[in-house]
Biotite code that builds the C-alpha atoms (Angstrom):
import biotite.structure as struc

atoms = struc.array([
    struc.Atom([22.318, 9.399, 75.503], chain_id="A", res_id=1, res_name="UNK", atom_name="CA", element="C"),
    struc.Atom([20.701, 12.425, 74.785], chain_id="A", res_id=2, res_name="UNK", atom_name="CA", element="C"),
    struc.Atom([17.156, 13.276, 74.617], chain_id="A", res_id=3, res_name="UNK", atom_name="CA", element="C"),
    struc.Atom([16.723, 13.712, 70.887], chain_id="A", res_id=4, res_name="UNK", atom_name="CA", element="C"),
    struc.Atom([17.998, 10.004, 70.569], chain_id="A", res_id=5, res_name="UNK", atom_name="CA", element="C"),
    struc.Atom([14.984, 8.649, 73.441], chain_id="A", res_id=6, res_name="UNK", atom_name="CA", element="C"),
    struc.Atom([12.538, 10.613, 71.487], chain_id="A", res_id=7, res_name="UNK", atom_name="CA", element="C"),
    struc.Atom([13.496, 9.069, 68.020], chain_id="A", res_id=8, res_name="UNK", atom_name="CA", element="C"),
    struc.Atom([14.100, 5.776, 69.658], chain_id="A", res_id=9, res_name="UNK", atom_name="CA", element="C"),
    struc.Atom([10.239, 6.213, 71.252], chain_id="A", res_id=10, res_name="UNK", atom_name="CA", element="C"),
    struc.Atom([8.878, 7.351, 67.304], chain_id="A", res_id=11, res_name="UNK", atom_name="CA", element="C"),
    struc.Atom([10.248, 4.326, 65.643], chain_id="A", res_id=12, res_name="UNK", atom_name="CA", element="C"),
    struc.Atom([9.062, 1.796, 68.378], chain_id="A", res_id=13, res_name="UNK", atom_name="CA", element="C"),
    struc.Atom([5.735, 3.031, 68.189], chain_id="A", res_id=14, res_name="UNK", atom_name="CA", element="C"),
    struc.Atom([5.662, 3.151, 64.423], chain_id="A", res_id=15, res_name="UNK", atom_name="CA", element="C"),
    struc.Atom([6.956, -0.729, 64.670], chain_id="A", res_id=16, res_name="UNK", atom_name="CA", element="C"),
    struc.Atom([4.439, -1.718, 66.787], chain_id="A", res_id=17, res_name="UNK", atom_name="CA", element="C"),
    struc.Atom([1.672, -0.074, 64.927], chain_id="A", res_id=18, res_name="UNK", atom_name="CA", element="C"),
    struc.Atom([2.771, -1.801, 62.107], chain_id="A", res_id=19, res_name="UNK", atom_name="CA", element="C"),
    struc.Atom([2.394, -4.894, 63.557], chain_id="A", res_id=20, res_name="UNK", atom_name="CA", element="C"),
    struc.Atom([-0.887, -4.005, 64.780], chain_id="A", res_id=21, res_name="UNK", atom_name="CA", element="C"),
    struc.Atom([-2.310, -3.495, 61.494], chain_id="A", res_id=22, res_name="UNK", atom_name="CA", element="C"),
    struc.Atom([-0.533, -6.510, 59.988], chain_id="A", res_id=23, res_name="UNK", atom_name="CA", element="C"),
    struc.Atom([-2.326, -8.754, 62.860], chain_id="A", res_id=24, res_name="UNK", atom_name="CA", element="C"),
    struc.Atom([-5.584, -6.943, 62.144], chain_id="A", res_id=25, res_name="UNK", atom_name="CA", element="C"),
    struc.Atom([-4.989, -7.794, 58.284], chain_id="A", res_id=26, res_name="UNK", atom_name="CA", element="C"),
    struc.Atom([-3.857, -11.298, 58.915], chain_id="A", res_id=27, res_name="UNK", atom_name="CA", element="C"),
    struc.Atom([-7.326, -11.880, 61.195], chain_id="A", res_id=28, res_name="UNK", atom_name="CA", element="C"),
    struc.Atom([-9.622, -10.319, 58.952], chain_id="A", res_id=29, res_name="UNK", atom_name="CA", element="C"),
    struc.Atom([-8.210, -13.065, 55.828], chain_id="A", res_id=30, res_name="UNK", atom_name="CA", element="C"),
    struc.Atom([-10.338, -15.404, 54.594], chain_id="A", res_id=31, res_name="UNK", atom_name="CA", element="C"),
    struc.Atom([-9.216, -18.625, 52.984], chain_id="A", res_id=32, res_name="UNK", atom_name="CA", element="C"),
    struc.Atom([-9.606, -18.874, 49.128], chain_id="A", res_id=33, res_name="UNK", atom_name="CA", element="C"),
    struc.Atom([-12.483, -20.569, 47.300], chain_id="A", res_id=34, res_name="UNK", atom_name="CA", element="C"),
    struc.Atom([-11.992, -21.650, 43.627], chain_id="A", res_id=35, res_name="UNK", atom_name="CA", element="C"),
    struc.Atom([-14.324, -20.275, 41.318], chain_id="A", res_id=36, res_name="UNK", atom_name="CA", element="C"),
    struc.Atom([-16.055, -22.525, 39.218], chain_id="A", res_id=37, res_name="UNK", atom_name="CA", element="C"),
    struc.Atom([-16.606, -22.095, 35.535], chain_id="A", res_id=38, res_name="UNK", atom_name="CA", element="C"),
    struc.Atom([-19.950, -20.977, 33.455], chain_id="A", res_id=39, res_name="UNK", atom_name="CA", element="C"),
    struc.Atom([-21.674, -24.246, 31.950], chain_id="A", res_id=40, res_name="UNK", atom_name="CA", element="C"),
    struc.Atom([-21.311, -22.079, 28.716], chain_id="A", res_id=41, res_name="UNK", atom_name="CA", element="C"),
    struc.Atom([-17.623, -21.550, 28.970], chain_id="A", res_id=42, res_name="UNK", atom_name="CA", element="C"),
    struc.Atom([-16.877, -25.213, 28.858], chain_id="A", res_id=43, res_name="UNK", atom_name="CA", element="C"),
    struc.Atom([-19.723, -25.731, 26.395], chain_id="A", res_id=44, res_name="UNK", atom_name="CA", element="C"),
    struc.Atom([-22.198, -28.034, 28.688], chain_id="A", res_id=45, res_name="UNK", atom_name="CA", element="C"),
    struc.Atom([-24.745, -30.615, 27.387], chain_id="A", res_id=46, res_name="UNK", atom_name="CA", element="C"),
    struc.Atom([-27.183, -32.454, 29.157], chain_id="A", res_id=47, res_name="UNK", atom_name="CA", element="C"),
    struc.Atom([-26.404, -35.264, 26.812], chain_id="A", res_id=48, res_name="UNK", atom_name="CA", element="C"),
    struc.Atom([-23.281, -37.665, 26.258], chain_id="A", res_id=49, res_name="UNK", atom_name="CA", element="C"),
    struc.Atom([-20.853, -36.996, 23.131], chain_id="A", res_id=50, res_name="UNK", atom_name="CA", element="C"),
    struc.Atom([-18.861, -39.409, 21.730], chain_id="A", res_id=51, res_name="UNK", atom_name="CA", element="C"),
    struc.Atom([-19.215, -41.716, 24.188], chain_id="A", res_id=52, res_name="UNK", atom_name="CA", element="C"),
    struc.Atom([-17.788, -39.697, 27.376], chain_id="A", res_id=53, res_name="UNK", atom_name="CA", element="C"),
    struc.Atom([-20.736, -38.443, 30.061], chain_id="A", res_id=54, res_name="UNK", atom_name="CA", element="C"),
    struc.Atom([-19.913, -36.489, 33.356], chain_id="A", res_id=55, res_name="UNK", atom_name="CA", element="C"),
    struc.Atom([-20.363, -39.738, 35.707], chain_id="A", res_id=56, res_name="UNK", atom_name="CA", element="C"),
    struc.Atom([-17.220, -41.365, 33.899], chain_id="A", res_id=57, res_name="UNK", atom_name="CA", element="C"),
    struc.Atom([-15.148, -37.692, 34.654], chain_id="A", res_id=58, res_name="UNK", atom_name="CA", element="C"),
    struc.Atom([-12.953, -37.332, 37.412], chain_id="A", res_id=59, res_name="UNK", atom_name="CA", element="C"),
    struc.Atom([-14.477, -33.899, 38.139], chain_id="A", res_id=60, res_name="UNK", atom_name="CA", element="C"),
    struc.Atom([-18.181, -35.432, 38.940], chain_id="A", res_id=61, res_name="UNK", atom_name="CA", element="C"),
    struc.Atom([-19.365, -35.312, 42.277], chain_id="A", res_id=62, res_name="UNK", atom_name="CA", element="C"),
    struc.Atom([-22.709, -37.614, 43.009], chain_id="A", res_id=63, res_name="UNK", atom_name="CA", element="C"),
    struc.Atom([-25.092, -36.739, 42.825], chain_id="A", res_id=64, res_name="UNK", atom_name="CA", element="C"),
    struc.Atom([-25.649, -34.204, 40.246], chain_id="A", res_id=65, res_name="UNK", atom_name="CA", element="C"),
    struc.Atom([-22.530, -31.721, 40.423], chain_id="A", res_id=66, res_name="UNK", atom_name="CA", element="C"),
    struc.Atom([-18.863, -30.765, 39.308], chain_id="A", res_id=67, res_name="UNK", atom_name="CA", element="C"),
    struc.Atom([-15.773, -29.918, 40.907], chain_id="A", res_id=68, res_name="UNK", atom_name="CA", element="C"),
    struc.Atom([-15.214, -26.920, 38.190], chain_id="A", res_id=69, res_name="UNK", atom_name="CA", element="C"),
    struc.Atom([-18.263, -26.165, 36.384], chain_id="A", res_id=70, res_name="UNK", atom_name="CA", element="C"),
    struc.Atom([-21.395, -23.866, 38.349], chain_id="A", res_id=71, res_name="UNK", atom_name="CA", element="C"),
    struc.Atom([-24.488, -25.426, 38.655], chain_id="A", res_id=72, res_name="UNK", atom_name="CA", element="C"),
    struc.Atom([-26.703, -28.626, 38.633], chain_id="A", res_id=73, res_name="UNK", atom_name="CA", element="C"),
    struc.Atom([-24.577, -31.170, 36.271], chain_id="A", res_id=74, res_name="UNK", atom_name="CA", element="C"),
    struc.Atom([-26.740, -34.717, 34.554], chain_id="A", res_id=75, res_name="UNK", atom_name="CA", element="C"),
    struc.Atom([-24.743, -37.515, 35.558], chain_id="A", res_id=76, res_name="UNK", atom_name="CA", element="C"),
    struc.Atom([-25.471, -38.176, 31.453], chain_id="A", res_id=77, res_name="UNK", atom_name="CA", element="C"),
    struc.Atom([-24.181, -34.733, 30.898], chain_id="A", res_id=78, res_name="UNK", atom_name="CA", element="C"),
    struc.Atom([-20.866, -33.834, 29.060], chain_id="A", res_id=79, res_name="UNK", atom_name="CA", element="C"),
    struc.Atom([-18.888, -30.340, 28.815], chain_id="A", res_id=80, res_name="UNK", atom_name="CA", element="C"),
    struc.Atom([-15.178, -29.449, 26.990], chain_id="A", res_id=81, res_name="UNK", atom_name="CA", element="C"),
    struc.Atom([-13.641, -30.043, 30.398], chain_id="A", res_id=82, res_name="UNK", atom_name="CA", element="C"),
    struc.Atom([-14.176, -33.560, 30.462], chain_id="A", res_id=83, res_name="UNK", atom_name="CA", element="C"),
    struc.Atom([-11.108, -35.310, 32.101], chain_id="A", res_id=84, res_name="UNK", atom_name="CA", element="C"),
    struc.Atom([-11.616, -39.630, 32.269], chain_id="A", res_id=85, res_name="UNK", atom_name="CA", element="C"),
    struc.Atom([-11.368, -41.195, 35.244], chain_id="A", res_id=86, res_name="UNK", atom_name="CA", element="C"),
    struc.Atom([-8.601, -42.974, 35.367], chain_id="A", res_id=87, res_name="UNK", atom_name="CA", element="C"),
])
């Protein structure tokens, strides 16, 4: 073997492993992804019941006074355009 082959062997093992350096440091410094909920006035939120369907009756409520998708402080007498029936 001659010694331009060790010194290229040497450049591309140290490239590798700095590679997988960084990917480690990128993979630690990951953070697990939150939904985002939605704007009360994207899905058009009332404080009030319409047509007979209210946020407590939704399968997106969450006692006592919020929603798995839509930001903020939800009535359990509420209603928005994402309302979904519990089945």
């Amino acid at each position: 073997m001659t010694e331009q082959n060790g010194k290229t062997r040497r450049i591309v093992l140290r490239a590798g492993l700095g590679m997988a350096a960084a990917g480690a440091a990128g993979l630690a410094t990951t953070r697990p992804a939150r939904a985002q909920k939605i704007a009360k006035s994207a899905v058009m939120y009332q404080d009030t019941p319409k047509d007979g369907h209210q946020c407590d009756a939704c399968t997106n409520w969450q006692p006592p006074n919020a929603c798995s998708i839509v930001e903020g402080t939800i009535s359990p007498k509420g209603w928005c355009g994402a309302f979904a029936p519990k089945s």
